[in-house]
C-alpha positions, 0 to 999 in steps of 0.5 A: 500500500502507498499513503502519505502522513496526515494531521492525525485529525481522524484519531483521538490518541488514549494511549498515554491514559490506558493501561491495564488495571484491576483493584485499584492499581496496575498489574502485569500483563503480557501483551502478546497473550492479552491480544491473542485472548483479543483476537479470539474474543473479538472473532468469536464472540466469547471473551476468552480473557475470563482465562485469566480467571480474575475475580476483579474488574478494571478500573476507569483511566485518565486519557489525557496522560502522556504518550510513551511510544516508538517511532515504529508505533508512532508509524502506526498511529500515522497509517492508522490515520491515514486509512481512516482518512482515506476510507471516510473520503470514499463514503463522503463520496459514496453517501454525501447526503448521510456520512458523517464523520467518525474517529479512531480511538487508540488505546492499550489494554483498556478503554472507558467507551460510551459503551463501557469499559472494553479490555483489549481482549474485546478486539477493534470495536465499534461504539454506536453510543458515541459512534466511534471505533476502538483500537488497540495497535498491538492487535495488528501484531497479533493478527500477523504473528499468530494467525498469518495475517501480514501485511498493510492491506490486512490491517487496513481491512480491519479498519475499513469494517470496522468503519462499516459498522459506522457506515451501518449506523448511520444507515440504520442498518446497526442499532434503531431496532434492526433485527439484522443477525451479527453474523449478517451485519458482520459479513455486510460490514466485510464487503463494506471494507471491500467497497474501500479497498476497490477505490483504492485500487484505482492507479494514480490515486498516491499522486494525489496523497490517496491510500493506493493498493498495490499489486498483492494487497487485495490478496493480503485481505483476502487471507486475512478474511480467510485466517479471522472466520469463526470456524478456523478461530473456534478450532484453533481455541477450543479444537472444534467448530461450533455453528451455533456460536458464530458471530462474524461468518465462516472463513468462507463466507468472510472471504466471499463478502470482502471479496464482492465489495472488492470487485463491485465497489457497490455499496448495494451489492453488500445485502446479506439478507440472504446468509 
């Protein structure tokens, strides 16, 4: 992927403010297990960090703290930002009557969301209450460590769906009563990201300080689509696959929806009312 550094105006940065807390003060604890325990819970619906078996609850943590980081994180928070700027772009085209804009929240370990307190075990998450999305930075690690899903275009995916969450808020389709099943929203919300990710396919868009994709990234997608549905998560957390606990689609079907708003770019080919 080709993209370029922005202001950082699509992201409220909680890092400094976040940390993982229980009774009161901090307590260690490894990131790379915590955002497996994230992985797991954010695509199968079950919180895995009740492994952790703590009888006590996090507390609330100032945002406004001081940022430590890395230059390689901070590289980061500046493509975490120029994704989101670029997908935001695209639905302001695409929907200029009704898209309003969200941002990303970056946190570590916990957040105090308009929907409650959330531990990086809930994975990226969308907030309906005060519409915007939640990120944790170590989960890209993960995703690429654990489950062999690499690359720019993988993480980037993540976004976008969870972008198109947002986008189904605002069309009514997340919350307002919807009897819409997760699975379904989750699968619209992959050919959503999809939708993106034909845009910034077009050439010549980096030339104009766009998000480009570049021979290979849809692939990486597709992979990453491929190594987060419910079936493979389930047998690699527990060994067996349990239909009745899906929440976001097969690797299958994951792959079958990303892959139709990556080849459409039509937002009204993303009805899954028939899944």
């Amino acid at each position: 992927m080709r993209w370029t550094p922005g202001d950082r105006s699509n992201i409220e940065d909680a890092r400094g403010g976040s940390g993982f807390r229980m009774g009161g003060g901090a307590v260690p604890i490894g990131l790379g297990g915590l955002i497996l325990l994230a992985l797991f819970s954010w695509l199968t619906g079950t919180n895995f960090l009740s492994l952790l078996n703590s009888t006590e609850q996090p507390t609330a943590v100032d945002r406004s703290a001081p940022v430590s980081s890395t230059p390689a994180e901070e590289r980061e928070v500046d493509f975490v930002d120029a994704v989101t700027k670029d997908i935001q772009s695209t639905w302001q085209t695409l929907l200029p009557q009704q898209y309003r804009p969200t941002r990303v929240v970056l946190f570590r370990d916990v957040i105090d969301s308009a929907c409650g307190m959330a531990e990086s075990a809930t994975g990226p998450f969308y907030c309906p209450r005060d519409q915007r999305v939640y990120l944790d930075l170590g989960f890209f690690q993960e995703m690429s460590r654990r489950l062999g899903a690499p690359g720019d275009f993988a993480r980037a995916y993540v976004i976008a769906h969870e972008v198109g969450h947002h986008v189904q808020r605002l069309s009514g389709i997340l919350g307002n009563g919807s009897s819409a099943s997760s699975v379904r929203i989750e699968l619209q919300a992959d050919c959503l990201a999809g939708v993106w990710g034909h845009v910034a396919s077009q050439p010549g868009r980096a030339a104009k300080g766009e998000v480009e994709l570049e021979p290979g990234d849809m692939e990486q997608g597709l992979n990453a689509a491929a190594a987060i549905g419910d079936d493979r998560l389930q047998r690699m957390a527990t060994g067996q696959v349990m239909p009745e606990q899906f929440t976001h689609g097969t690797s299958a079907q994951r792959v079958q929806w990303l892959r139709r708003g990556l080849t459409t770019g039509d937002p009204n080919a993303c009805d899954t009312s028939g899944e």
